[in-house]
Structures are given as C-alpha cells and as structure tokens.
C-alpha positions in Angstrom: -42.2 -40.4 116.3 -44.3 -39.4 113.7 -44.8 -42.0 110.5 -43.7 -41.1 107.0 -46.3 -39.1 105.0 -47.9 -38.4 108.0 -48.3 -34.8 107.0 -51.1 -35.2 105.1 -53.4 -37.3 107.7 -51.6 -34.3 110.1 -52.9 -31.8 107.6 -56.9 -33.5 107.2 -57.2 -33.4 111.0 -56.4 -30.1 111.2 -58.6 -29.1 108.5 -61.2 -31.2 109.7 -61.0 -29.5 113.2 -61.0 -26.3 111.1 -64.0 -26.8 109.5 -66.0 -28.6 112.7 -64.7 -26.1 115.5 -63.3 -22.6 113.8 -65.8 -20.7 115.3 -64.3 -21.5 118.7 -61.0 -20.0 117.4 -63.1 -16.9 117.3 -63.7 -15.8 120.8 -62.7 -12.4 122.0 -59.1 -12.6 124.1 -59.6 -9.7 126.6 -55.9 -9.6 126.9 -55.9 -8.5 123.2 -54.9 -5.5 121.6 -55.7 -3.8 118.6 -52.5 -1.9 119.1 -51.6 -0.5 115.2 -48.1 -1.2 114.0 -46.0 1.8 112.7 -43.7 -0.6 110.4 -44.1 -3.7 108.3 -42.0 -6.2 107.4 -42.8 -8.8 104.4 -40.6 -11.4 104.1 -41.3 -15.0 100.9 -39.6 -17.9 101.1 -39.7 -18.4 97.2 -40.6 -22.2 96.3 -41.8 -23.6 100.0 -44.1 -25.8 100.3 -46.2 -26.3 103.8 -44.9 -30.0 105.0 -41.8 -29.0 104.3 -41.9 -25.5 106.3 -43.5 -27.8 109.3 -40.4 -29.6 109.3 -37.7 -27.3 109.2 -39.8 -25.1 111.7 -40.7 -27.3 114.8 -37.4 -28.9 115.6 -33.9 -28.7 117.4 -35.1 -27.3 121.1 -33.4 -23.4 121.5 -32.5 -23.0 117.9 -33.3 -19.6 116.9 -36.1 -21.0 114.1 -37.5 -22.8 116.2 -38.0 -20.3 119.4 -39.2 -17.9 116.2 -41.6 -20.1 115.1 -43.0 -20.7 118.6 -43.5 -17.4 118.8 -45.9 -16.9 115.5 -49.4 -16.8 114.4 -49.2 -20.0 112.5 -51.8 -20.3 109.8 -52.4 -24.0 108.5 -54.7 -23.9 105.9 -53.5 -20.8 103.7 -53.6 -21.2 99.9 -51.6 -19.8 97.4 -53.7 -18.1 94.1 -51.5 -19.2 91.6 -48.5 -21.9 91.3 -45.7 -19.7 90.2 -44.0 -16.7 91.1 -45.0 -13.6 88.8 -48.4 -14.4 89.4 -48.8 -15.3 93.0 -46.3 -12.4 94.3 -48.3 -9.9 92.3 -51.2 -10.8 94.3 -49.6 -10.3 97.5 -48.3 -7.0 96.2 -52.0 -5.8 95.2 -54.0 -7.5 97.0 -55.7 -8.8 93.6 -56.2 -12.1 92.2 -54.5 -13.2 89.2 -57.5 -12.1 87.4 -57.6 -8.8 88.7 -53.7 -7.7 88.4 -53.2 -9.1 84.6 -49.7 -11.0 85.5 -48.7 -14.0 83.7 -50.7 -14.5 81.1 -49.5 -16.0 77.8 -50.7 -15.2 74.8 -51.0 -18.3 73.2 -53.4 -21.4 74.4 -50.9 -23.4 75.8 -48.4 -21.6 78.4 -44.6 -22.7 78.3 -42.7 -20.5 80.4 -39.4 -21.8 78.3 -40.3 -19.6 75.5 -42.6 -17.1 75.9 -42.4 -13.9 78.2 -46.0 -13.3 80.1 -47.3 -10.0 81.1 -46.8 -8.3 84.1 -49.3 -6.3 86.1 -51.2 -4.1 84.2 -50.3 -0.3 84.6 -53.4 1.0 86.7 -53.1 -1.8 89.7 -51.5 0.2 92.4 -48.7 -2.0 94.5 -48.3 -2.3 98.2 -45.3 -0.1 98.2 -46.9 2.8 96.0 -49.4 3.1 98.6 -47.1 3.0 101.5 -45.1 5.4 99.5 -47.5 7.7 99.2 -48.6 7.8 102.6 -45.1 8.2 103.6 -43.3 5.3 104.4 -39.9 4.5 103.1 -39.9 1.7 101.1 -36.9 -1.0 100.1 -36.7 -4.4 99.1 -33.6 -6.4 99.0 -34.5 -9.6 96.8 -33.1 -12.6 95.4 -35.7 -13.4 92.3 -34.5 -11.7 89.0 -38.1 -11.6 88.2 -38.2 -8.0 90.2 -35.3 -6.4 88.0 -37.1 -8.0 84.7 -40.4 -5.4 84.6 -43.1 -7.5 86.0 -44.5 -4.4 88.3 -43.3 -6.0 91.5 -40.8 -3.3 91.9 -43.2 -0.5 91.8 -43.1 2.1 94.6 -40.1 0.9 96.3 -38.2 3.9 96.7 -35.0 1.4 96.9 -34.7 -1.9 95.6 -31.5 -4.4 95.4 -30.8 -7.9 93.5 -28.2 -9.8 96.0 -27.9 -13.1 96.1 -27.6 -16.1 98.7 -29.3 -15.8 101.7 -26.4 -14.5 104.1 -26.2 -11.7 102.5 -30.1 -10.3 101.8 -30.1 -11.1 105.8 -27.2 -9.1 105.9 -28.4 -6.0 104.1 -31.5 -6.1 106.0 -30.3 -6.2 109.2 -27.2 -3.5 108.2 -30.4 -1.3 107.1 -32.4 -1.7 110.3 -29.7 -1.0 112.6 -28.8 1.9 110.3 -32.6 3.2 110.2 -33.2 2.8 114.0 -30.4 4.9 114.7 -31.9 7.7 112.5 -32.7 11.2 114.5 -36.2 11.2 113.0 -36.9 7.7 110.9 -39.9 7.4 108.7 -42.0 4.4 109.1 -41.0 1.9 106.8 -42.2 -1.0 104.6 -38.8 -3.7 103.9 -39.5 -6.9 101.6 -37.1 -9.4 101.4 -37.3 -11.9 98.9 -35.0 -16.0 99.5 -34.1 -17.7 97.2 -32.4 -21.3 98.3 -35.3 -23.4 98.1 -35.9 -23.1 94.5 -32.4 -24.0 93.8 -33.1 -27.5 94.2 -34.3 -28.3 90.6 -30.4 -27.4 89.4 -29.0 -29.6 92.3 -27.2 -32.8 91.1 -28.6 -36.3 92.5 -25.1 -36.6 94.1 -25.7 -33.3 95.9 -28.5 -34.2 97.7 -27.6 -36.3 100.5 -24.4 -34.2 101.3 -27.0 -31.0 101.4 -29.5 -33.4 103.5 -26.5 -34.3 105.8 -25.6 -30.8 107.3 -29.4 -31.3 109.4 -29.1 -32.7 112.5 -30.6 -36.6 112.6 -33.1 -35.3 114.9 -34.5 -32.7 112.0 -33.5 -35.4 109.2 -36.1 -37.5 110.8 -38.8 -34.8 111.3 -38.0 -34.3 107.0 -38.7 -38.1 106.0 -41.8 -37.7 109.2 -42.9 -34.8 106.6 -42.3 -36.0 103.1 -44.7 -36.4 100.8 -46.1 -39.7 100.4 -43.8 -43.0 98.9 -41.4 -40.5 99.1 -39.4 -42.0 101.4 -40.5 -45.2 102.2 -36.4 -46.0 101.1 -35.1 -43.2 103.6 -31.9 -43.9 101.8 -32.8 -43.7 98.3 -32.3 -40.2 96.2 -36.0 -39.1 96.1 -35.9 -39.3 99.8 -32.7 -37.4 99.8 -33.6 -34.6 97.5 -36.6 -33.8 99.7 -34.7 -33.9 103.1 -32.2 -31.4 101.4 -34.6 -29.4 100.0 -35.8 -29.2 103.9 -32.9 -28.2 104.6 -33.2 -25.0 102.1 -36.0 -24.3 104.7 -33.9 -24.4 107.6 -31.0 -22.4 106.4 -33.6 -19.8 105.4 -35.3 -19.8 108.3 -31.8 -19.4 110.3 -31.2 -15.9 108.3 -34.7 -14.8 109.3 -34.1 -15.7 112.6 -31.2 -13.2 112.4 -33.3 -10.5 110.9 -36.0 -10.9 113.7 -33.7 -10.7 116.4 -32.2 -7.5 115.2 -36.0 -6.4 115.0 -35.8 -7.2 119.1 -32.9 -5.7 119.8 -33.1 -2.4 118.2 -36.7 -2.1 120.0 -38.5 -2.5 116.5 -40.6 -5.4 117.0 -42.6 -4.3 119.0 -44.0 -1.4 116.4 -43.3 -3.8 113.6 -45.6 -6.0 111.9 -43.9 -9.1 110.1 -45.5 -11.6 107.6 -44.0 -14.6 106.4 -45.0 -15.9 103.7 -44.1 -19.0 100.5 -45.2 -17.9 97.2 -45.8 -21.5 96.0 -44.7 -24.7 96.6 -43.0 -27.6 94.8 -44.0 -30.9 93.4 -41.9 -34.2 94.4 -43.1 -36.2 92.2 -46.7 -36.3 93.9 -49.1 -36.7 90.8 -46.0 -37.5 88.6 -48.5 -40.4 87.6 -51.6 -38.0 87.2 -49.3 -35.5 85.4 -48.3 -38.5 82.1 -51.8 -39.5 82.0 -52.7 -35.9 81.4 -49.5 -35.7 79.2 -50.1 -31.7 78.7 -46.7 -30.6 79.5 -45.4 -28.7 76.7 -41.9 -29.7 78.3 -43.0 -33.3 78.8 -41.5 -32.8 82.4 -43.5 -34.6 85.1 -43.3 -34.6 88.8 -41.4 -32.0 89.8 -41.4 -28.3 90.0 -44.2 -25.9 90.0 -46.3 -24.1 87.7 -47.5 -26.8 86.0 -50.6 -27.8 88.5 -52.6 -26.8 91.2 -52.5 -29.7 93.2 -52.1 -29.2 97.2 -48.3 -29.6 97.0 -48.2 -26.3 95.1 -51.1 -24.2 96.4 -50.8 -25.5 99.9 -47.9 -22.5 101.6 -46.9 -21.5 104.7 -47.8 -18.1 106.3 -46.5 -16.9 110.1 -47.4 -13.7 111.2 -45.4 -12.0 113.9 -47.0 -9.2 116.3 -46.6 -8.2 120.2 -50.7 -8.0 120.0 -51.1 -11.8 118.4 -49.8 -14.8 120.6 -47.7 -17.3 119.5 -50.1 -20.7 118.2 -51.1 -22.3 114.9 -54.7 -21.9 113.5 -56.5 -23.5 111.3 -59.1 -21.7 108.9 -59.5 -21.1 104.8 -56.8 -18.0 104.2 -55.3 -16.3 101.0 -52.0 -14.5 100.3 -54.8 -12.4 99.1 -55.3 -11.4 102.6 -52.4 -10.2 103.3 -52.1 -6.9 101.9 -55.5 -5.9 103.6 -54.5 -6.8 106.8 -51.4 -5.4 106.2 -53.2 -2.2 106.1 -55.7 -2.6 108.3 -53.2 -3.2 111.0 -51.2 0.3 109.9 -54.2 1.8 110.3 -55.0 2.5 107.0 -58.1 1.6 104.6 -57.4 -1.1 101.9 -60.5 0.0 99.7 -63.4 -2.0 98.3 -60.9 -3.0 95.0 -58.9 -5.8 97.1 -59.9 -8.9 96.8 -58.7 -10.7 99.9 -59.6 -9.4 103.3 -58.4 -8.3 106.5 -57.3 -10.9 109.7 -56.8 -8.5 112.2 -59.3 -9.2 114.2 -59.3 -13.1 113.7 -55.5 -12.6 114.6 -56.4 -10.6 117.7 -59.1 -13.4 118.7 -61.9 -10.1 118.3 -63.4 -11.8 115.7 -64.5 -15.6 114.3 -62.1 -17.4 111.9 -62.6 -16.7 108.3 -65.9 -18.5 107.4 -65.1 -22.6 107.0 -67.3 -22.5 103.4 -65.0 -19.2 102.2 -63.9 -19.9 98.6 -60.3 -19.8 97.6 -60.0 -19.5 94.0 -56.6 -20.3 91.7 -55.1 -20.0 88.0 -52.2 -18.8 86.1 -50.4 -22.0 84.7 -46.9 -21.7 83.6 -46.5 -24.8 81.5 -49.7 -26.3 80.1 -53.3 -25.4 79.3 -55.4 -23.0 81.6 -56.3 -24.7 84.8 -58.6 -22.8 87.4 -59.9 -24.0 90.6 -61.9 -23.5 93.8 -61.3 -24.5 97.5 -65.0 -24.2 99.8 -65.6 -26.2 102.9 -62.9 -29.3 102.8 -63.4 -29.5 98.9 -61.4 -28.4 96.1 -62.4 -28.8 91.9 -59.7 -28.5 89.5 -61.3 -27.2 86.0 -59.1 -27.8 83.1 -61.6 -26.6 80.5 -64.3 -27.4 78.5 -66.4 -29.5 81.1 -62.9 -31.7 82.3 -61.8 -31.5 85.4 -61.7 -33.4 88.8 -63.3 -33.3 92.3 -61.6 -34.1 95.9 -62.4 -34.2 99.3 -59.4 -32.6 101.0 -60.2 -34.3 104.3 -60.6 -37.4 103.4 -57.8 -37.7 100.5 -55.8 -34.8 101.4 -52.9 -36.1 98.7 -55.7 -35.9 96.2 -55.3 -39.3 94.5 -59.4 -40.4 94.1 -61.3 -37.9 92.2 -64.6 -38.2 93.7 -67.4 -38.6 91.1 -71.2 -37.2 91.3 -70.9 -35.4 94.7 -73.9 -33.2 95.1 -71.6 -30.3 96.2 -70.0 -30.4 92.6 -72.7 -28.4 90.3 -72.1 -25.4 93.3 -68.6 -25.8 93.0 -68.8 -25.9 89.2 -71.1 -23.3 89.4 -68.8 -20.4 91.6 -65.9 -21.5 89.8 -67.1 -20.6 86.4 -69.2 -17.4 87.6 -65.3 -16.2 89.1 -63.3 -17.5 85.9 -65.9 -15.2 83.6 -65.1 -12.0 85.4 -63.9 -9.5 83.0 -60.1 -9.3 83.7 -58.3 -6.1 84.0 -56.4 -6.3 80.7 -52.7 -7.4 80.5 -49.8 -4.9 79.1 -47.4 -6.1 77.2 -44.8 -8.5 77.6 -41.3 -6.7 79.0 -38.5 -6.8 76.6 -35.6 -8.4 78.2 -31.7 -7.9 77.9 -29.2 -10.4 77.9 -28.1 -10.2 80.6 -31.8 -10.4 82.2 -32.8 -13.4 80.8 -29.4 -15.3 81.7 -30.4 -14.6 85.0 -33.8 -15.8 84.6 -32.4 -19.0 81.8 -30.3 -20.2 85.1 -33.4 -20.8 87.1 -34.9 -22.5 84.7 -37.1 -20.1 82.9 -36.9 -18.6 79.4 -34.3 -20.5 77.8 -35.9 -20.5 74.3 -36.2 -16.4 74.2 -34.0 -14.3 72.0 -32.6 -11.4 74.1 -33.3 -7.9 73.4 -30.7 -6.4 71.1 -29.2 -3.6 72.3 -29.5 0.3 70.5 -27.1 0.7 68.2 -25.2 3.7 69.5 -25.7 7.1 67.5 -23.4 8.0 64.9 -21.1 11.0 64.5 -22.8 13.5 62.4 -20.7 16.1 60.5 -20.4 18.2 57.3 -18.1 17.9 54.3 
C-alpha cells in the first residue's frame, strides 16, 4: 500500500530518473513505426490535476479506464503554460505560448477574473482546426466549457461545434458521430475535440456532498485517492478536506469511464487504428497546498486562498496529465520535460503535415516511437497568465523551477528534492541562469491582444455559474428597429 502524499516522493523519483537516465528512453525500437495517422482525436479533462489522474487511472483490474490507461503513452512530467483555461487551451489550439497567442490578458495590473473580461487570441494566430480545415479535414467539437461559445478564438475553424453538458452525453454525441462518420461512403479525415467538464465542478460542491460523491468509488480506488492526495490532506481520511479530494477523484474516474466508451467505439468501428488520440488536462487545482504561502502573499484580489486555479503556478496547477494513444506507440509511462505546447506539432507531424517554424512547442513523434532521445532533461518550460492576482511568470530547466512575481521577487525550488515546493531554496548558483532565460522569454515582444468579447446574458450566466465573471454587466441587447412611415 502506498502512504498518503506519497505522490509527490512518487513524482521526485520519477523525475529524478528522468533527468539521470532519459537518454536511455531514447533508443530506437526496431518494432516501431512511423506509420502516419489519417484522424486525430483531442480530448481535455478541464481542471485535472496529475496525482489525481494517477489515481483514478491505475486501479480496479478490467475496468475499462484502467485497461485504457494501460494501453497509453503515459507522460509524467508534462507542464501546463498557464493555470487557467483561456490561456492554456489557446496554446494547445496554436501551438503558441501565452505570449505568443495574446489570450487572457487583463488590462489592468492586477487580474480578477470576477470582473474583468480578458482577451482572446489575437486575430492572425491560426488554430489547429483552421489548419486541418483547410487541408481538408472535417472538423467538430462537442464541449462542455462555455468559454468556447463566449469569443475567445477557441472555436475557430471547426466546421461544427456544440455546447452539451454532463459528461454522458458529450461521450454520447461523439460516439453517435463516429459511428455515423465511419459508415460514410467516402468520409473525410477528421479532427473531433471534446471538451469534460465534472472535475471543475467541485468548487460549487457542498461540504455535505463530498463524501456521498467520494462513496460511489470502490474502497479499493478510495484508498489509491487518500495514497494520492496532496500532502496533510488526509492525514484524517475521514475529515472533509480528505473527502473533497477523494470525490474530486472521483470526477476523474467518471470521466475517464465516458472516454473509455469513446475509445472503444474508436476499436470497434476500425478507427483506432488510423486515429491518433491525445489526452490531455488543461490545468490543475489547488487543495489547499500553499493555502499558507497564498495569505502570506495576500495578493488575491478575492482574498480566496487554497483552492482553485488561476491564482498560482505552483506544481498542483501546472503539473497535468497527458496520454497519447497510437497502434505505433506502446503502452508505458515516460518521464521527460513536455509541454501542451507540444502537442499541436506532433499532432501534425504525425498527420504528416509541417507545423512551421511559428510553433513554439515541438514534435514527440519520434521520442514516442522510441526513434529518437527524450526531450533534452535541461529543456525549459516557461509559464504565465494569472487569473486573480499580479503577473507571475516562471521557468522549469533541469529538476528546478523559479517563480518571478515581479520586480526582483520571486522564489527558487528544487523539484526533486521538495517536489511540494515548500523551501524556497536561497543563493543556488543555477538561479542567475534561471533568472536570466526567464526574463530574456518574459521580454519578448507579444503578439498584441484584441479586444475583450462583449458578452450576453445569457453567456456570462453560463460563465457566473462556474465561478467566473460575476461582477460584469451583460451586453445589452439592440434595440429592435422601429417602423418607419409617412404622415
């Protein structure tokens, strides 16, 4: 049995191993393929952070998550470039960096998400699906987040795109569509996202609700939750916090069921195997981690501390899952410095087609086909965008991580060795370099932002009962014309 908090020793071994051995990761598998794939499938588990995706994942021998999860590439170490939604997804769609696509910026010096609308991504960044689009793919997305109705550019290019609701029924829709596609005379390849939802529910859940919602896991995958929770989480396994993180765990589980659905109609229509699948979290969730670290700082416009996102860039919210499904990539987990900036380019590297010089991540294919070494263990991983607070930036290199939060503050961890980052290290030689790359990347002219969409009502309740936007009058709406006549 695995102690509580383990996760994070769990999570320094691995990266340790990373960084010692990733080369050996690297050899050439003869039995490999560089087979292309004809479709792609993109599929974000909003709001999941990487413990608990290890938890929900791994568990219950011959449940469907579980064989699924056996059967993907597994990357451990992939970062997320920004702690919230807008930003982070508009990286994955554009393989740019929040710098480079102009999403969610504020305008004013301190961000607050409550009540002010940021940008989205500027007009000349080209999406994923307006490139697929043009090169002929059909292109739909059937998503849960109303940020992709609200004009943030994430619904560019898709030739089809529907808002639905609970996870059931996006799984629903997409299998529906597959089965319906496959059985076209002559179908077009095709690029489906699909965006879940039921993980960022858990900041509206009740305290009552949580060990009812914890309760519907098996005690075997309870176990593997409190194993998995962050740490002083549940040292109580009966007290609420400990509670509200197993039933956010299972959010992950129920998700990962409907996925499990989608893939297996994948199989049985004969589409997997010309189908490339990523799985990916956009960002994670705080419970209550550096709720400590978060009062000191005291720079919460909301004076909120502890939980959510967007307010940090600790692990807990950079730190996601990604799986990566292929016939041509075995089943295993790896361990090496990744982006969601990455996987746009290998998106397109594996369909065969060029991603261009302007993408800022870079291709995995042939680390994923084991043609190639690991991405390089002293890569940089860069992040920004907060949501409720002052500008924060920071860099990842080599098992080290610096947090800037302007104007010469900031703090300095070794990942291995305090993988919770809780002991800001001072005067480490490697800090001028990191201090150094991190300001060279944060002075990069940015691409511009466009201006904040207007909202409707009926938009911004959407986006008020997540949490977001309370304090922002709607958009009236036009008055209708009026009759004109003659005496």
């Amino acid at each position: 049995m695995v102690a509580r908090g383990s996760w994070a020793h769990a999570a320094a071994v691995g990266l340790l191993a990373g960084l010692l051995g990733v080369a050996c990761s690297g050899e050439p598998d003869a039995r490999a393929s560089p087979s292309r794939a004809r479709n792609l499938l993109i599929i974000c588990l909003d709001t999941v952070r990487f413990d608990a995706m290890r938890a929900a994942g791994f568990v219950e021998e011959g449940a469907p998550r579980r064989t699924w999860s056996e059967r993907a590439v597994r990357l451990g170490f992939a970062h997320a470039p920004a702690p919230w939604t807008v930003p982070s997804v508009a990286s994955v769609l554009t393989g740019r960096d929040p710098l480079g696509h102009g999403a969610g910026v504020f305008s004013r010096p301190v961000a607050n998400l409550d009540d002010e609308v940021p940008s989205p991504i500027a007009p000349g960044v080209p999406t994923l699906a307006e490139r697929l689009t043009a090169e002929g793919f059909e292109t739909r997305a059937y998503v849960a987040h109303p940020w992709f109705e609200s004009g943030y550019g994430l619904e560019r290019g898709f030739s089809h795109l529907e808002l639905e609701e609970g996870r059931r029924r996006l799984a629903g829709k997409a299998t529906v569509w597959l089965n319906w596609h496959t059985a076209e005379k002559d179908p077009k390849p095709f690029f489906l996202y699909l965006h879940f939802m039921e993980s960022h529910a858990n900041l509206t859940w009740k305290k009552g609700m949580y060990k009812s919602r914890g309760m519907r896991l098996t005690p075997v995958t309870q176990e593997a939750a409190r194993a998995h929770a962050p740490a002083g989480a549940c040292d109580d396994p009966g007290s609420s916090a400990c509670w509200h993180y197993v039933a956010y765990v299972q959010s992950v589980a129920e998700q990962l069921n409907s996925i499990a659905r989608v893939l297996t109609t994948l199989e049985e229509t004969g589409l997997l195997e010309q189908t490339l699948v990523m799985l990916y979290s956009d960002h994670g969730e705080e419970f209550r981690d550096h709720e400590a670290a978060g009062r000191a700082r005291g720079v919460d416009p909301r004076g909120i501390y502890g939980l959510g996102h967007g307010q940090s860039l600790y692990e807990e919210l950079l730190h996601v899952p990604v799986w990566i499904w292929h016939p041509s990539a075995a089943g295993r987990r790896e361990e090496a410095p990744v982006s969601l900036l990455d996987l746009m380019p290998t998106a397109l590297d594996w369909l065969g087609l060029d991603g261009g010089k302007e993408l800022d991540g870079q291709s995995l294919l042939p680390w994923l086909l084991r043609g190639a070494p690991a991405p390089a263990v002293d890569r940089p991983l860069f992040a920004t965008r907060i949501a409720y607070g002052p500008e924060q930036a920071a860099i990842l290199r080599g098992g080290w991580k610096l947090v800037s939060y302007g104007q010469g503050a900031g703090a300095l961890f070794n990942l291995v060795r305090d993988p919770g980052e809780h002991q800001p290290v001072q005067g480490a030689p490697v800090l001028d370099v990191l201090a150094s790359q991190l300001a060279e990347w944060t002075a990069r002219a940015p691409v511009g932002t466009a201006p904040p969409p207007s909202l409707s009502r009926e938009q911004l309740e959407r986006l008020e009962s997540l949490g977001y936007l309370g304090g922002v009058p709607a958009r009236e709406p036009e008055p209708a014309p009026q009759p004109t006549g003659s005496d």
